[in-house]
Chimera marker file (.cmm) of the C-alpha trace (Angstrom):
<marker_set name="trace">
<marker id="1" x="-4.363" y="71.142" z="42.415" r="1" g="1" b="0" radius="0.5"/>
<marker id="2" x="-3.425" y="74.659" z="42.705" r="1" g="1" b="0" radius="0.5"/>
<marker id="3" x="-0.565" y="76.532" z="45.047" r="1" g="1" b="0" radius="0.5"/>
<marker id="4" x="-3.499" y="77.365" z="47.716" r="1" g="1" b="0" radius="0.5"/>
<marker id="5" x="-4.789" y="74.105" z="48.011" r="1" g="1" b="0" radius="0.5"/>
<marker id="6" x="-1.444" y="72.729" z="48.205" r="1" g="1" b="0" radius="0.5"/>
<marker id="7" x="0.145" y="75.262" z="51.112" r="1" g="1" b="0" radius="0.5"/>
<marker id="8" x="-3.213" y="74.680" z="53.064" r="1" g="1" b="0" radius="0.5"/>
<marker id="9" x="-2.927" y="70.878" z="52.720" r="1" g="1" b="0" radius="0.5"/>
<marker id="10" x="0.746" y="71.044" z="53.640" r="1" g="1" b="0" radius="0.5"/>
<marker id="11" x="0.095" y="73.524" z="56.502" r="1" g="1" b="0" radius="0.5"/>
<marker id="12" x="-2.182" y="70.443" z="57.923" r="1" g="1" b="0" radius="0.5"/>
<marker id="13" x="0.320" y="67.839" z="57.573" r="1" g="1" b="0" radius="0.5"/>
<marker id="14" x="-0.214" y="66.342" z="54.850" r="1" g="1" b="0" radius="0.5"/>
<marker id="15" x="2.756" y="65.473" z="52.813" r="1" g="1" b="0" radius="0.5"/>
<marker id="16" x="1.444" y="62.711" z="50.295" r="1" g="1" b="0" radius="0.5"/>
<marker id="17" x="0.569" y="64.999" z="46.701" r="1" g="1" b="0" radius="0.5"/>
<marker id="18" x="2.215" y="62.206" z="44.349" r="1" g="1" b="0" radius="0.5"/>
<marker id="19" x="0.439" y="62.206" z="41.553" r="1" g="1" b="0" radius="0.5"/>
<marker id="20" x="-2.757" y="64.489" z="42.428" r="1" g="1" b="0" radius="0.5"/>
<marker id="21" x="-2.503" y="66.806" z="39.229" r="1" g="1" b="0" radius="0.5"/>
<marker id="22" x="-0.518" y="69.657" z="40.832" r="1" g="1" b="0" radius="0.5"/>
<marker id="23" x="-0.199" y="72.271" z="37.735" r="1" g="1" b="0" radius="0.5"/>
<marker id="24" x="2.206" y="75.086" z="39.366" r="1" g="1" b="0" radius="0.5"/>
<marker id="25" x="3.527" y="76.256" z="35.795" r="1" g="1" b="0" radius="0.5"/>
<marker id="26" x="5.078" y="79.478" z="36.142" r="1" g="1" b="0" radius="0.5"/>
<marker id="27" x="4.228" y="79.419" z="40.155" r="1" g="1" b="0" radius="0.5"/>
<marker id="28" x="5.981" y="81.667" z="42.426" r="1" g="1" b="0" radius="0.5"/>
<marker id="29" x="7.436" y="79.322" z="45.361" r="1" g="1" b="0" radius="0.5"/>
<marker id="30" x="10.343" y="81.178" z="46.089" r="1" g="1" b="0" radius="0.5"/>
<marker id="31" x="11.346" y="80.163" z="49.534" r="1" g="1" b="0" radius="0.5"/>
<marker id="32" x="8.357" y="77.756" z="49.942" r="1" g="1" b="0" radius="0.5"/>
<marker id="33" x="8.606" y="75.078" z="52.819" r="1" g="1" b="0" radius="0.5"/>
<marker id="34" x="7.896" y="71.705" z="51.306" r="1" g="1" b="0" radius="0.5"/>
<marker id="35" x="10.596" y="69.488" z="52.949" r="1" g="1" b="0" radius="0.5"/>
<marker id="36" x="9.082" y="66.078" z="53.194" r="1" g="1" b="0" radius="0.5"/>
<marker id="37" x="6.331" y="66.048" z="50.552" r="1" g="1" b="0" radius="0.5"/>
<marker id="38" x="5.371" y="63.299" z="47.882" r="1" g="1" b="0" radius="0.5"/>
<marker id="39" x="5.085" y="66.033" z="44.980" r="1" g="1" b="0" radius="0.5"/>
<marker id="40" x="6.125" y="62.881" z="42.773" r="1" g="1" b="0" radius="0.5"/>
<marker id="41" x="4.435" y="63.558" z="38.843" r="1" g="1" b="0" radius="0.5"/>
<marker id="42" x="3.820" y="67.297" z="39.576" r="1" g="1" b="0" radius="0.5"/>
<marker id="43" x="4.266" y="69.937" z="36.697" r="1" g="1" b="0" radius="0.5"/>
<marker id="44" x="6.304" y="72.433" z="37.858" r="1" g="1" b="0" radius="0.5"/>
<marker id="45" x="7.298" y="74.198" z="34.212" r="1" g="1" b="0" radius="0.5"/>
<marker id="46" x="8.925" y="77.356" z="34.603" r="1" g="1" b="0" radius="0.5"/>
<marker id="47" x="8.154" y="77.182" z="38.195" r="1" g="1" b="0" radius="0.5"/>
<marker id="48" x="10.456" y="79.622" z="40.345" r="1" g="1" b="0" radius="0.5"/>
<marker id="49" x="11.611" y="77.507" z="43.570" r="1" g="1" b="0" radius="0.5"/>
<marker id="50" x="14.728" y="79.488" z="44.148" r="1" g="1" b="0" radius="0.5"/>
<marker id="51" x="15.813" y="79.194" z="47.694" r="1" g="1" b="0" radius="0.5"/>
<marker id="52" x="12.899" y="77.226" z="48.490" r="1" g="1" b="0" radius="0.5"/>
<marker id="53" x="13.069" y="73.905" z="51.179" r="1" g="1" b="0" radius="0.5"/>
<marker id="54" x="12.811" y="70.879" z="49.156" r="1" g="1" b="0" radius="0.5"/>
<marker id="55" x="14.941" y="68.555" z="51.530" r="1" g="1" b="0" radius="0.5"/>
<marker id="56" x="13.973" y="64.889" z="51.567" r="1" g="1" b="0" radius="0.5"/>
<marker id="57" x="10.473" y="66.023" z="48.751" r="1" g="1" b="0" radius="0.5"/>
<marker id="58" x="10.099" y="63.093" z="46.386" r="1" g="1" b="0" radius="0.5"/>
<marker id="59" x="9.872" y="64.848" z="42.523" r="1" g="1" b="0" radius="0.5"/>
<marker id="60" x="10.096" y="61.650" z="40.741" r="1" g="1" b="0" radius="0.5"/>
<marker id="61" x="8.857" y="61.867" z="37.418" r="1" g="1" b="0" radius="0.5"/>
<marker id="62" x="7.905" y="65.595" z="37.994" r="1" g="1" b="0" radius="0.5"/>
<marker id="63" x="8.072" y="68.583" z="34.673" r="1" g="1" b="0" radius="0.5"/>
<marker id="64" x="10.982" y="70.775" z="35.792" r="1" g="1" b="0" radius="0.5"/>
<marker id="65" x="11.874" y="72.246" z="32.315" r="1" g="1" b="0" radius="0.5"/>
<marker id="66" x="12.632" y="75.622" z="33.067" r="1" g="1" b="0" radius="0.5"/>
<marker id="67" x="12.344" y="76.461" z="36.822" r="1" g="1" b="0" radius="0.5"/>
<marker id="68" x="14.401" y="78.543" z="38.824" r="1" g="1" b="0" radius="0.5"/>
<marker id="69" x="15.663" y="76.396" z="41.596" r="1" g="1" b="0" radius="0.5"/>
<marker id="70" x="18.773" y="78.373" z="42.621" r="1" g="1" b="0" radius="0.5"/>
<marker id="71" x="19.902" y="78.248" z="45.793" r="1" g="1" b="0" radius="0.5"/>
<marker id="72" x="17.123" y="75.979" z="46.290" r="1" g="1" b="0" radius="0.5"/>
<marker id="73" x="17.625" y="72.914" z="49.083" r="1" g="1" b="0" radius="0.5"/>
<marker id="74" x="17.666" y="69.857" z="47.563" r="1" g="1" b="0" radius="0.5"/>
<marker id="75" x="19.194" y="67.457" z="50.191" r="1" g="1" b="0" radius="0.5"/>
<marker id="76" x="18.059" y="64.119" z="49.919" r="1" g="1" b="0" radius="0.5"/>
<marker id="77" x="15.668" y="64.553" z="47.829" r="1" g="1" b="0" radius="0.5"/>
<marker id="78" x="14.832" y="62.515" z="44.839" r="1" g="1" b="0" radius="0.5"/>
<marker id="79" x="14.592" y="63.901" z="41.302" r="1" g="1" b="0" radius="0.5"/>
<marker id="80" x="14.552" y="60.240" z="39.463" r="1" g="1" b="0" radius="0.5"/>
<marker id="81" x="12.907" y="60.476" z="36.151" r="1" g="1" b="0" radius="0.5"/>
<marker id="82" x="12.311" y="64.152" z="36.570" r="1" g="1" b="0" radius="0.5"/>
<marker id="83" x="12.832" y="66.722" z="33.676" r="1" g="1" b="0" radius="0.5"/>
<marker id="84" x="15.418" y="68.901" z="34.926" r="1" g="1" b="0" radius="0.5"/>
<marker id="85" x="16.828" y="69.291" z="31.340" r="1" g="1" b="0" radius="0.5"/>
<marker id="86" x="16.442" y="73.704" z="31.186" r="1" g="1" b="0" radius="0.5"/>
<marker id="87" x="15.892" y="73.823" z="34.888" r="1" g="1" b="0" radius="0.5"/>
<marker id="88" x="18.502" y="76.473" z="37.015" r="1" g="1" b="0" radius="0.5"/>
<marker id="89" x="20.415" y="74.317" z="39.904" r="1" g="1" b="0" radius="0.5"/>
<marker id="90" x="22.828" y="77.011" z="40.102" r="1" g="1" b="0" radius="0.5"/>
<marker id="91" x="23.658" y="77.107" z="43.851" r="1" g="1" b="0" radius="0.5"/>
<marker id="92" x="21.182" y="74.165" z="44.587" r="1" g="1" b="0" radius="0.5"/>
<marker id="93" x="21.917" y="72.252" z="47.636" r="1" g="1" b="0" radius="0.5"/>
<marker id="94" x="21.979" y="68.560" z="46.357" r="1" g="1" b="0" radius="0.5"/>
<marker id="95" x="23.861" y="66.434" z="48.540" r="1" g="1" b="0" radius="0.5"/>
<marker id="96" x="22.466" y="62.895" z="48.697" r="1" g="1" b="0" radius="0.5"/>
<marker id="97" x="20.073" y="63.859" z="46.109" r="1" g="1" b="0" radius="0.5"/>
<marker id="98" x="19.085" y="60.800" z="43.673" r="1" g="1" b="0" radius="0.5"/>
<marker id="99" x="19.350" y="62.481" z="40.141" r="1" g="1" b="0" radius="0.5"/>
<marker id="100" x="18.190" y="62.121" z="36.830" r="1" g="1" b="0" radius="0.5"/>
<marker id="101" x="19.802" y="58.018" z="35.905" r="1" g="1" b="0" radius="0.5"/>
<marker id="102" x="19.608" y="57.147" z="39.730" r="1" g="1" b="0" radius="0.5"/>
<marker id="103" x="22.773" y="58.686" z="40.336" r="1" g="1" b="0" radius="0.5"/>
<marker id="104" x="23.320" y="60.497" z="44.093" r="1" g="1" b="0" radius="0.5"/>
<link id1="1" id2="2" r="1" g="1" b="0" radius="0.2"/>
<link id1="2" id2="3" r="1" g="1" b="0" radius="0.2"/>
<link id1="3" id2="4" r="1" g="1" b="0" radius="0.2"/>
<link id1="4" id2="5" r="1" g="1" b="0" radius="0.2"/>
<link id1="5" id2="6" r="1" g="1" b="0" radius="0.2"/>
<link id1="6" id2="7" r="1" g="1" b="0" radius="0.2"/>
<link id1="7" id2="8" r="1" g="1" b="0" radius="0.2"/>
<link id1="8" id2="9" r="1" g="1" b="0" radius="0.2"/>
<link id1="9" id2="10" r="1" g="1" b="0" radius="0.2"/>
<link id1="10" id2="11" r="1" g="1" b="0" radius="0.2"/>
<link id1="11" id2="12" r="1" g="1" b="0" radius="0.2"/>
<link id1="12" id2="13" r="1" g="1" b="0" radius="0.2"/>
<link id1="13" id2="14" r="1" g="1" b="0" radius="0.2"/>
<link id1="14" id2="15" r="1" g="1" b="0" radius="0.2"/>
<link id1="15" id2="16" r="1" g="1" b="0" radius="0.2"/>
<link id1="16" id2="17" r="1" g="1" b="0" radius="0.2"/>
<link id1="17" id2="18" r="1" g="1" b="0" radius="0.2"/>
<link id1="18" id2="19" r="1" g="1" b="0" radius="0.2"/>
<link id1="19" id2="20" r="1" g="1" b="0" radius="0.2"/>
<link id1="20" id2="21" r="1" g="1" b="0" radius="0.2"/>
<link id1="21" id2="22" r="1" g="1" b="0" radius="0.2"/>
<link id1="22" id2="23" r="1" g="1" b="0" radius="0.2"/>
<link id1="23" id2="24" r="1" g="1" b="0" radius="0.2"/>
<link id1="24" id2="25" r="1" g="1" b="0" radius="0.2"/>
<link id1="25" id2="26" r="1" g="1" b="0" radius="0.2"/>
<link id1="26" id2="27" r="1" g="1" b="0" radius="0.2"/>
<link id1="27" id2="28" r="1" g="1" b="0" radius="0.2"/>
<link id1="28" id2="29" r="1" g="1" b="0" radius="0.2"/>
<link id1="29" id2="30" r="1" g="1" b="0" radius="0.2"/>
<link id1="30" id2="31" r="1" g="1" b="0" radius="0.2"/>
<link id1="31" id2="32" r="1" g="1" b="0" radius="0.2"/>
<link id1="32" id2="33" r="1" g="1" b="0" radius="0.2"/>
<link id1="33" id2="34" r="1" g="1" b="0" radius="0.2"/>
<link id1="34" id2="35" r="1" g="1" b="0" radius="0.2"/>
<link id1="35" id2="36" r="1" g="1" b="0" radius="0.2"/>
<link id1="36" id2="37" r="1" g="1" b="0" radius="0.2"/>
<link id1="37" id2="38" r="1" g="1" b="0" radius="0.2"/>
<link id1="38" id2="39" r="1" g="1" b="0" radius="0.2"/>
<link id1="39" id2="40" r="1" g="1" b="0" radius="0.2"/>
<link id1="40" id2="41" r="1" g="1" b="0" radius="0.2"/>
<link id1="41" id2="42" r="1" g="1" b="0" radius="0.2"/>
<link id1="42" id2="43" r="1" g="1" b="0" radius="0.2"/>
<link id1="43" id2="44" r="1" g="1" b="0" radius="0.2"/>
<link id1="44" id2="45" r="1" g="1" b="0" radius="0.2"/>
<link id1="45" id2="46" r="1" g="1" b="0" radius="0.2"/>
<link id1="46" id2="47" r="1" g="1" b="0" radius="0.2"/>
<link id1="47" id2="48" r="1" g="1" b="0" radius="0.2"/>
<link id1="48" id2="49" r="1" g="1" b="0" radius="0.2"/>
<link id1="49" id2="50" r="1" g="1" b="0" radius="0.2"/>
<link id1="50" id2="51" r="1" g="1" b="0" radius="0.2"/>
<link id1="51" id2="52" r="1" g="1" b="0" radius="0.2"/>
<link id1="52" id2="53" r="1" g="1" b="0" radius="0.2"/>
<link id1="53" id2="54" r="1" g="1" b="0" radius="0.2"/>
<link id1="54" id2="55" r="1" g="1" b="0" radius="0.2"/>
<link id1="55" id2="56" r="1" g="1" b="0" radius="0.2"/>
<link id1="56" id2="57" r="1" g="1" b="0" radius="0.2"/>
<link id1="57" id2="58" r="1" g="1" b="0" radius="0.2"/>
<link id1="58" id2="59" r="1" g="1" b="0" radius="0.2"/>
<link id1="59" id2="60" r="1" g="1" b="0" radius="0.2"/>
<link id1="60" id2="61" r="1" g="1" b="0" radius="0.2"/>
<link id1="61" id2="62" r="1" g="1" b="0" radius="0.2"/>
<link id1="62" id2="63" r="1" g="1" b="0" radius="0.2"/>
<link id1="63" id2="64" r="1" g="1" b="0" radius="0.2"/>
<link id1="64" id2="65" r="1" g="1" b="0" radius="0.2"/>
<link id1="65" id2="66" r="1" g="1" b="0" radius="0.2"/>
<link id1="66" id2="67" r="1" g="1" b="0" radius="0.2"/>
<link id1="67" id2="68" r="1" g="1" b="0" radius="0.2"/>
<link id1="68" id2="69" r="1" g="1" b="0" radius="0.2"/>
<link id1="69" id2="70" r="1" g="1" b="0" radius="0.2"/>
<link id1="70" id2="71" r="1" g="1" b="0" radius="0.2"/>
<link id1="71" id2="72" r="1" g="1" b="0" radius="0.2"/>
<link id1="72" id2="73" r="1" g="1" b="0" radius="0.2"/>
<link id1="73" id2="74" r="1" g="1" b="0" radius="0.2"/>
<link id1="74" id2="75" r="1" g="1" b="0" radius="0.2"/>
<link id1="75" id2="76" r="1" g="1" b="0" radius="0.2"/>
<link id1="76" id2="77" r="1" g="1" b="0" radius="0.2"/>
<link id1="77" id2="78" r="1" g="1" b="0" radius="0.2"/>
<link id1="78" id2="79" r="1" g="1" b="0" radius="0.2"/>
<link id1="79" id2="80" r="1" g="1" b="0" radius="0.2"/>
<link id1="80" id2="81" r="1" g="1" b="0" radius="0.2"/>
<link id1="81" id2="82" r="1" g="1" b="0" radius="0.2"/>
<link id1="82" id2="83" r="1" g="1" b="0" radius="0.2"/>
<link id1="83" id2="84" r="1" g="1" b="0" radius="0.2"/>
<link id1="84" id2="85" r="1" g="1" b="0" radius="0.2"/>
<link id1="85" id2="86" r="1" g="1" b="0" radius="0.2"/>
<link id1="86" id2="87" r="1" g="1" b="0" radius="0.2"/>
<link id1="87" id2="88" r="1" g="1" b="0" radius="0.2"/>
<link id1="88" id2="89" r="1" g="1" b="0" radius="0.2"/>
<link id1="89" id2="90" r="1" g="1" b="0" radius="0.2"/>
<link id1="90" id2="91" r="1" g="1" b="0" radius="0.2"/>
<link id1="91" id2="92" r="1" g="1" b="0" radius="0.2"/>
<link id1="92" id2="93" r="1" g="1" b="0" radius="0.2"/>
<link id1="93" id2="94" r="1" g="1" b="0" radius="0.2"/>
<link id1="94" id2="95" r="1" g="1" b="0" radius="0.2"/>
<link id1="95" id2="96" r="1" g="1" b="0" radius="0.2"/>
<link id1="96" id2="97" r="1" g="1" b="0" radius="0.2"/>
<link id1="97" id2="98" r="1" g="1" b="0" radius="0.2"/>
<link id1="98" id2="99" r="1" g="1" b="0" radius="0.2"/>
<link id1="99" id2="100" r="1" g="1" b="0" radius="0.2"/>
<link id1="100" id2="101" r="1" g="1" b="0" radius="0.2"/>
<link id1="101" id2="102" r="1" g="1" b="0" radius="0.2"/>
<link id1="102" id2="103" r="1" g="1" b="0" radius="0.2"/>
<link id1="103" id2="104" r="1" g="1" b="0" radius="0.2"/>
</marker_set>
């Protein structure tokens, strides 16, 4: 799925994307809105999600390597089994956040 078919999706309420083939590699989602969504699997390589809303968005198992998420809100959201290994948190937001290890 690309970004336009995501945001339009998204725009209509739905939330569920877990595991739909979302390939966002080097995507500019800089201050996106996806609070809430199942992005769970998605490959967000070199993505740039700084600043973006990502409170309570399940990324389980998603490809993080290398995205910009500073700044980026990350409250509550769940990042278990995600690759976050060359990813920028720098400034993220990640209180109650479930990490890497199931660690909040």
């Amino acid at each position: 799925m690309e970004l336009r078919e995501l945001l339009r999706r998204y725009a209509a309420g739905e939330r569920d994307f877990a595991h739909t083939d979302i390939d966002l590699e080097c995507a500019n989602l800089s201050g996106i809105n996806l609070s809430g969504a199942d992005l769970s699997g998605a490959w967000l390589f070199a993505a740039n999600l700084s600043g973006a809303n990502l409170s309570g968005v399940n990324l389980s198992s998603a490809h993080l390597g290398l995205a910009d998420l500073r700044g980026a809100d990350l409250r509550n959201a769940n990042l278990e089994g995600a690759d976050l290994k060359t990813a920028n948190l720098d400034g993220a937001h990640l209180c109650g956040c479930t990490l890497p290890g199931g660690k909040k």
